[in-house]
C-alpha positions, 0 to 999 in steps of 0.5 A: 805769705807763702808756706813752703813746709807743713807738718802733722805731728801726733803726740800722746802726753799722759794726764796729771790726773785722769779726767772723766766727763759725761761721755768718756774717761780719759787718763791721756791726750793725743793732740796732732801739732802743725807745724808751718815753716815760711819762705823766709823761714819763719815758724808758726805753731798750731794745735788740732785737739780733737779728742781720740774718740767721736764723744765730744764731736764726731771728729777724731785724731785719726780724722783730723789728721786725714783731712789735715793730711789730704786737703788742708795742709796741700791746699795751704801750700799752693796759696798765697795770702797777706793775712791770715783770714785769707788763709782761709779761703784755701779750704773754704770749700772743705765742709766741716771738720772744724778741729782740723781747720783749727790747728791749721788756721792758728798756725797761720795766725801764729806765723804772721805773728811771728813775721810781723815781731808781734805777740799773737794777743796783739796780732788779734786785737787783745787788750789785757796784760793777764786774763782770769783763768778757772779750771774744769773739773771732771767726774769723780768716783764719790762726792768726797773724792770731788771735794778733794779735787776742789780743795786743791784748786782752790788752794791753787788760787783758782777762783772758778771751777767748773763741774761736770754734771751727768744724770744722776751726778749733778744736784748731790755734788753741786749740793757738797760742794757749795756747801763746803764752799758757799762764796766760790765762783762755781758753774756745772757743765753737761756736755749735752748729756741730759734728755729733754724730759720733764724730769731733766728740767725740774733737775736742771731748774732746781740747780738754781738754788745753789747760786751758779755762774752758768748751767752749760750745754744740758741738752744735745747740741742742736737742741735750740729749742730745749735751751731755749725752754729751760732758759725761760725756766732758771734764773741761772743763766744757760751757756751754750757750747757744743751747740755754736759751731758756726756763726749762724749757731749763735744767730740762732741762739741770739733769735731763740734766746737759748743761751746767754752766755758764749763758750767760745771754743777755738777747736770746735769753731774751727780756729781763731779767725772764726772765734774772732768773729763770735767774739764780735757778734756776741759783743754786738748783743751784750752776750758775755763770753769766755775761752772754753779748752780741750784740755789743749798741750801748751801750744793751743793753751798759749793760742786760747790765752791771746785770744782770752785777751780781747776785751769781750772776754768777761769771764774766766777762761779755761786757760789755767796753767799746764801743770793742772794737766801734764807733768811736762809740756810741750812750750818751754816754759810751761804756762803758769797761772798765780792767783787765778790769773794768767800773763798774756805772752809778749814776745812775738808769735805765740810767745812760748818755744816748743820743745822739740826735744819732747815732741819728739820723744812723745810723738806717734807720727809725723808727716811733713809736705813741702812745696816742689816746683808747684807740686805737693810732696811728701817729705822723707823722715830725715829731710825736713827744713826745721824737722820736729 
């Protein structure tokens, strides 16, 4: 396959409700969308999800959209390649800035799947019709304002929900919220918000009471040995995040025994060829894995759920549907969960039509480059093959 027109959308979509975890609050997204259009014509859609701010990874819009701008996008027109783990190596030689890397490589993944007439789970090797999704739920003003939130998705259908924990916001609303529901799949999330102190551990530890799924990423990420640590001290298991960003994270994690449950994340681990292959090192060592999200427009949303339907994913995955968190989407129809479980898309590509109607209309800035006698160009607003 060869790509011969690219572009990078920034879009801002506002949130049903605004959603605050350990690091920031945040009451809107801006998500850059890639778009890459093949010799043939074809379509294939990606999503780069990078928050706007360096809290969650030190990768921003504005970065990602740099790197997408000057050395992913132009290093993908000039290559040519038969699948997408090839695609790949036209920026082997770029070092980090796995967000980037993520929107471009599930583009690539989604436009040989289109090519091919074959939905994206397929393309990936999924298995499932439909996959058990949950939802995150943020930090909340008071405990009762939490159990309200809670309430709702679990009238919602939803039957895992997962809490955001921080010092001084974890034993009292994980305490309430078990008691008013005591039967419910509930987990708690730091996001690496804790210090490695004594005090830390006994407040980590005595979680355990409360019969939790999974205590996820307390520490920093590349505090393998505190993991490790509280490991050996909790019954719950830990879930390890923003601590694997490549496959030799998860070596380490296996070696150390500082997690044994996988958050698999397609943006952080730099796009879904990656995460394939996580999905097969964790499955190798028996470590159960689920699709954490970004709070991803449907276009990454639709990319997690194909990736959801491989057979390693055996819990549910961050993949609810699109009204939990935008009023309107950017795919048509919107993704939609009934009963905690989400329908896998069959028709081919990503399985959803982007509308580019509210692209558009919601769009910051766009930047498309096209292949001209085997230069890069810049294209003018105006002048694009497809033109979101």
């Amino acid at each position: 396959m060869r790509v011969v027109e690219a572009t990078a959308t920034v879009v801002r979509l506002p949130l049903v409700h605004a959603f605050t975890t350990s690091s920031h609050a945040k009451s809107w997204l801006q998500h850059v969308l890639v778009e890459l259009v093949a010799e043939d014509g074809t379509v294939g859609w990606g999503e780069i999800a990078s928050p706007s701010g360096p809290f969650y990874s030190s990768e921003t819009v504005g970065t990602t959209l740099l790197v997408a701008r000057e050395h992913l996008l132009p290093a993908l027109l000039r290559a040519e390649w038969e699948h997408p783990r090839e695609a790949t190596e036209a920026w082997r030689k770029v070092r980090g800035h796995e967000f980037a890397k993520a929107g471009v490589d599930a583009a690539c993944w989604t436009l040989w799947a289109q090519a091919q007439g074959v939905p994206l789970a397929t393309a990936l090797g999924g298995t499932r019709t439909e996959v058990p999704v949950g939802v995150s739920l943020g930090i909340e003003p008071t405990v009762d304002a939490l159990l309200e939130q809670v309430q709702l998705q679990v009238d919602a259908g939803y039957g895992r929900v997962k809490l955001k924990i921080a010092p001084g916001w974890d034993a009292e609303p994980v305490a309430a919220v078990r008691a008013a529901f005591p039967d419910h799949d509930l987990h708690v999330d730091a996001n690496g918000a804790y210090p490695a102190t004594d005090e830390a551990f006994a407040v980590l530890a005595g979680l355990d009471r409360y019969g939790l799924t999974m205590v996820e990423q307390p520490f920093g990420p590349r505090d393998f040995l505190s993991h490790a640590a509280l490991a050996e001290r909790m019954d719950t298991p830990v879930c390890l995040d923003e601590s694997v960003v490549a496959l030799d994270d998860l070596r380490t994690m296996l070696a150390l025994r500082a997690g044994s449950i996988l958050n698999i994340k397609v943006s952080r681990m730099g796009g879904l060829t990656p995460a394939l292959a996580a999905h097969d090192l964790a499955r190798e060592h028996d470590v159960p894995v689920w699709c954490g999200g970004m709070h991803e427009f449907g276009v990454g949303r639709a990319a997690n759920l194909a990736l959801s339907s491989l057979p390693g994913f055996s819990l549910p995955s961050d993949v609810s549907g699109s009204g939990k968190y935008y009023a309107r989407d950017v795919v048509v129809p919107p993704v939609v969960s009934r009963d905690g479980v989400t329908a896998v898309p069959t028709g081919p590509g990503l399985g959803f039509d982007v509308d580019r109607d509210w692209v558009i209309a919601n769009a910051q800035s766009s930047t498309t480059f096209r292949l001209d006698g085997g230069d890069v160009v810049e294209v003018p607003s105006g002048t694009r093959t497809q033109g979101a």
